[in-house]
Legacy VTK file of the C-alpha trace (Angstrom):
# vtk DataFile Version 3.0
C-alpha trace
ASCII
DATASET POLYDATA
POINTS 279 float
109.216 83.679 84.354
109.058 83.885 88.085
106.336 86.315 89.336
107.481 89.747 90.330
111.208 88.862 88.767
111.318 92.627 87.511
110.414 94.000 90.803
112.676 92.294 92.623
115.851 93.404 90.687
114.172 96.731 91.289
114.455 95.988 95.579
117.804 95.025 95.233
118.726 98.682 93.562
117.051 99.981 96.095
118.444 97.702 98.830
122.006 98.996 98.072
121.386 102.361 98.357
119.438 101.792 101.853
122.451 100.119 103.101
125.155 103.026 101.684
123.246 105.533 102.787
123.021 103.865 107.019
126.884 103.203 106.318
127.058 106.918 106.363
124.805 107.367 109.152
126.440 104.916 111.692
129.841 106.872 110.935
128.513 110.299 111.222
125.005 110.559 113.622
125.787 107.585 115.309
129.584 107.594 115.556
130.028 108.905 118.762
126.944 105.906 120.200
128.002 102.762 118.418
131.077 100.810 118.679
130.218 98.368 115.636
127.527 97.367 112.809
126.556 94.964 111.047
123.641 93.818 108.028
122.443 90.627 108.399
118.915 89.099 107.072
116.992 88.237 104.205
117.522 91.239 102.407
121.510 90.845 102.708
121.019 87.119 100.939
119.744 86.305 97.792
116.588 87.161 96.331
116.029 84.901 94.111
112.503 84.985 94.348
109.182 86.820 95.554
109.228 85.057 99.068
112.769 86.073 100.207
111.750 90.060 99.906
108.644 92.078 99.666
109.245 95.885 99.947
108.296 97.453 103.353
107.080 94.314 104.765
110.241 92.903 104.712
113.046 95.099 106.232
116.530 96.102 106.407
118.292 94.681 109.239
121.291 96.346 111.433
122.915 94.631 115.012
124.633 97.674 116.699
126.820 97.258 119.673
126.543 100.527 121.686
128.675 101.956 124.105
126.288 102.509 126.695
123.196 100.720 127.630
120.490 102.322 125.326
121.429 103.988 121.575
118.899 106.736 121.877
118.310 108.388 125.863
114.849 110.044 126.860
115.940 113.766 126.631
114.021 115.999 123.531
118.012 116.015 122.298
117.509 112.326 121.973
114.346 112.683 120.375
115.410 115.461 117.348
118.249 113.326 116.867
116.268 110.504 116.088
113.938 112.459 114.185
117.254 113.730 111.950
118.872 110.799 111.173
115.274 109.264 109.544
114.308 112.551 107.888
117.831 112.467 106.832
117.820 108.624 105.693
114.492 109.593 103.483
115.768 112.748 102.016
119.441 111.271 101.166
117.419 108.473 99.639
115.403 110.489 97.052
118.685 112.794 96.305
121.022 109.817 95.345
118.160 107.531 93.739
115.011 109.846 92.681
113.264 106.682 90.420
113.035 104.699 93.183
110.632 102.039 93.130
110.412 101.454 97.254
112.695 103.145 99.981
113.534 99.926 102.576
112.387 100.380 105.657
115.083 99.987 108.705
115.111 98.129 111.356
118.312 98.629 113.726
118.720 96.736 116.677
120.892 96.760 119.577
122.899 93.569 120.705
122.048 94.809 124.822
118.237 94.965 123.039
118.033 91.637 121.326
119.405 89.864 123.952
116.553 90.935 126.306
113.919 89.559 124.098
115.414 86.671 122.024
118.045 83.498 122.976
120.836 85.173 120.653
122.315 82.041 118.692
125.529 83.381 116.641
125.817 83.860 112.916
128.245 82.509 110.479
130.468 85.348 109.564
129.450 85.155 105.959
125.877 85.673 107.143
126.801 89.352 107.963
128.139 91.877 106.687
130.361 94.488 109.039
129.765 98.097 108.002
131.242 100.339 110.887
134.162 99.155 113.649
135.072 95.910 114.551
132.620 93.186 115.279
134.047 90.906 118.264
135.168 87.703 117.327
132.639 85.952 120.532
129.901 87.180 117.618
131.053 84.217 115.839
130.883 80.631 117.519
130.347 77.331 116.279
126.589 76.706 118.227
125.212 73.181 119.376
122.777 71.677 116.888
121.137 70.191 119.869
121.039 74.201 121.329
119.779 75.345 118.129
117.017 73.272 117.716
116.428 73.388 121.209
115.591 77.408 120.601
113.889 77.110 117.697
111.696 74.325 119.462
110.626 76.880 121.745
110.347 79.584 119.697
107.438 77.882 117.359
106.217 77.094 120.421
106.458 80.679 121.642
104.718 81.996 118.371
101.386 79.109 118.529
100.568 80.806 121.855
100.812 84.088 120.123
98.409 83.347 117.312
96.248 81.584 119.609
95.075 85.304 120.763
94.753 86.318 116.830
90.999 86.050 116.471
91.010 88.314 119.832
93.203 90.299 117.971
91.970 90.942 114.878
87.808 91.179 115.161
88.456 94.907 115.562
90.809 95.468 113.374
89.605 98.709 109.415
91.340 99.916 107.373
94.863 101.078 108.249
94.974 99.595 111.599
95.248 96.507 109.928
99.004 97.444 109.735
99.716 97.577 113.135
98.304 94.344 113.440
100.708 92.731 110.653
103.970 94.439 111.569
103.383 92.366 114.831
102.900 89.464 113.436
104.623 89.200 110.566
108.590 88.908 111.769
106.967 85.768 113.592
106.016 84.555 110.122
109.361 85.472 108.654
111.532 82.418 110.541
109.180 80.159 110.740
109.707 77.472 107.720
113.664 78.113 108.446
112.713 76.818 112.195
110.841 73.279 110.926
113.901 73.005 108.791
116.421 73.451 111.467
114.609 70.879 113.004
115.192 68.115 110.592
118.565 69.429 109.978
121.676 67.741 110.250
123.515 71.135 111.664
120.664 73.506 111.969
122.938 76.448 112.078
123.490 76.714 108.075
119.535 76.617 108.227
119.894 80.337 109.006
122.290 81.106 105.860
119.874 80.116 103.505
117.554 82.529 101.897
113.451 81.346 102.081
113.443 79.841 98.564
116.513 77.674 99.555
114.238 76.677 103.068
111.135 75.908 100.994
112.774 73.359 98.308
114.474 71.547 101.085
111.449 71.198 102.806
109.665 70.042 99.446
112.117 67.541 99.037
111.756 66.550 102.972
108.125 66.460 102.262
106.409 69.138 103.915
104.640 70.799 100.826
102.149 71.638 102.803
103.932 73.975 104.629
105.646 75.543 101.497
102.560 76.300 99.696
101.142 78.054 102.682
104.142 80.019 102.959
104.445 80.778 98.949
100.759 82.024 99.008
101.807 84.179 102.552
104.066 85.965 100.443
102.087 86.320 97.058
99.330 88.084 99.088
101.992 90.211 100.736
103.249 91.525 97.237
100.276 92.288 96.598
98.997 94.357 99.474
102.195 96.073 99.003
100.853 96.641 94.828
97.526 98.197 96.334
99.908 100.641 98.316
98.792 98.746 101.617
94.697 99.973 100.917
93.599 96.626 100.098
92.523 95.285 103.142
91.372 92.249 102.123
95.081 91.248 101.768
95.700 91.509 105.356
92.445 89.643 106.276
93.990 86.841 103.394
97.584 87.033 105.323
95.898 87.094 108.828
94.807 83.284 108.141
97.378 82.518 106.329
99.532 82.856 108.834
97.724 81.907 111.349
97.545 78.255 109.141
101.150 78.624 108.715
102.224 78.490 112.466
99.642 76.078 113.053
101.310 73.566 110.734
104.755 74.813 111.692
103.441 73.558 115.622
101.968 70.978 114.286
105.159 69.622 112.706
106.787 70.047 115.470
105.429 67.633 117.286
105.873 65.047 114.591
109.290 65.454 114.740
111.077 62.861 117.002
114.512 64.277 116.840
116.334 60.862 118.663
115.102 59.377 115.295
116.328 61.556 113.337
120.090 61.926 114.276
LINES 2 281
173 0 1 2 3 4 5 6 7 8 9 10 11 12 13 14 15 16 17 18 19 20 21 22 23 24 25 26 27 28 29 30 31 32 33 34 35 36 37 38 39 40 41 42 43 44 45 46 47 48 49 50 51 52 53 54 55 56 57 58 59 60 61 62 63 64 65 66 67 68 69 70 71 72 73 74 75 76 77 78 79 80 81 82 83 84 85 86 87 88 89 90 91 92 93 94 95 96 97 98 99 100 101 102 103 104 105 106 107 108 109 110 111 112 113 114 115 116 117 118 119 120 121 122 123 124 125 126 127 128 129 130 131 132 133 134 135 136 137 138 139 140 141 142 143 144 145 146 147 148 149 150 151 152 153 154 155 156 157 158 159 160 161 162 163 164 165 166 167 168 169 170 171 172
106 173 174 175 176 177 178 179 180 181 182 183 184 185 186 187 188 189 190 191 192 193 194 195 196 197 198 199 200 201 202 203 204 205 206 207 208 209 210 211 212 213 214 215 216 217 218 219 220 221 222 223 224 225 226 227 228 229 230 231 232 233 234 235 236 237 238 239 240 241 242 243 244 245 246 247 248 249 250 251 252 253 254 255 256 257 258 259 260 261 262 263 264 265 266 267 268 269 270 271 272 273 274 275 276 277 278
């Protein structure tokens, strides 16, 4: 049996219910903000096993369109409305699903937002799934494999100067400030193997459909097992730390290297690749 196969069904229960329950949040706190939303992510594909979700490391993901520049404003109205909707999230949470075994943590990001920070390279439509208004159809597009690997190129590269600051980083670092750390790090992590595979890809954008365990068997079979076990022992050492109830630090000392290992390899590989040869 797969490890942590009963845990995971588990996540998925819960999963649902975090997903229901910001439904009715983006049509009633957020109604009057938002224009459309959508889940996308690894927790909206399959988890089929312990790398594609680990409660509270990984999260729930939301794209919201808003109809002015920022969601939330900088006025103390702004601020208890905030402070509502996630008291309200937690509390509708236990009332609809007391036996809980994790309540997902959210992550909800503006399109104005994400295009600030990341090249925004469009989804298939079955990679998300609308859940208020109507998503525009420019969401969808059919991208240039030569564009996506061009971003994802640049994006390990992006991360490698990143963890080249890590040791800087984390010398410091006791106890529960070893969180911080690892939320900052670890959606860096996350993409990573699906980026080496997008290299090597014939049309990198169905890379981004797959979940992780799809990722690491076609880079098994491309030969990269190097990479895969790295990322397989990433994740067993995050389910873990989330077993200790995030108080074993040596877990996030164990995840620290790996991960610094993994985007090592991940740069490393990248440079291998001679993508005239391989199209």
């Amino acid at each position: 049996m797969e490890i942590f196969s009963d845990e995971l069904e588990l996540c998925k229960t819960d999963i649902e219910i975090s997903v229901k329950i910001w439904k009715e949040i983006f049509n009633t706190k957020l109604s009057s903000r938002i224009t459309a939303a959508y889940f996308k992510g690894s927790a909206l594909k399959e988890i089929a096993t312990f790398v594609d979700y680990v409660p509270i490391i990984s999260d729930i993901d939301f794209h919201v369109y808003t109809k002015e520049e920022y969601l939330m404003g900088n006025t103390l109205d702004d601020l208890d409305t905030s402070l509502d909707i996630i008291s309200g999230y937690e509390s509708r949470f236990t009332e609809i699903h007391p036996n809980y075994f994790h309540i997902p943590r959210s992550s909800v990001h503006t399109m104005a937002d994400l295009a600030k920070v990341v090249p925004f390279l469009s989804p298939l439509p079955e990679d998300v799934e609308v859940i208020f208004g109507d998503i525009p159809l420019t969401l969808f597009k059919q991208e240039d494999p030569d564009q996506f690997r061009k971003v994802d190129l640049n994006n390990i590269d992006e991360t490698k100067k990143v963890f080249d600051m890590l040791a800087m980083d984390v010398y410091d670092r006791s106890t529960m400030d070893n969180w911080h750390l690892l939320r900052k790090l670890t959606w860096r992590i996350s993409p990573s193997a699906s980026r080496v595979l997008s290299l090597i890809s014939e049309n990198p954008q169905t890379v981004w459909s797959m979940n992780r365990t799809t990722v690491l068997q076609h880079l098994d079979k491309a030969g990269h097992q190097d990479l895969t076990v790295l990322v397989k022992s990433y994740y067993e050492s995050a389910w873990t730390l989330f077993q200790s109830d995030f108080k074993d630090y040596s877990q996030y000392r164990k995840m620290f290297r790996l991960a610094f290992r993994i985007v090592n390899c991940c740069f490393d590989k990248a440079k291998e690749i001679n993508l005239s040869d391989t199209f």
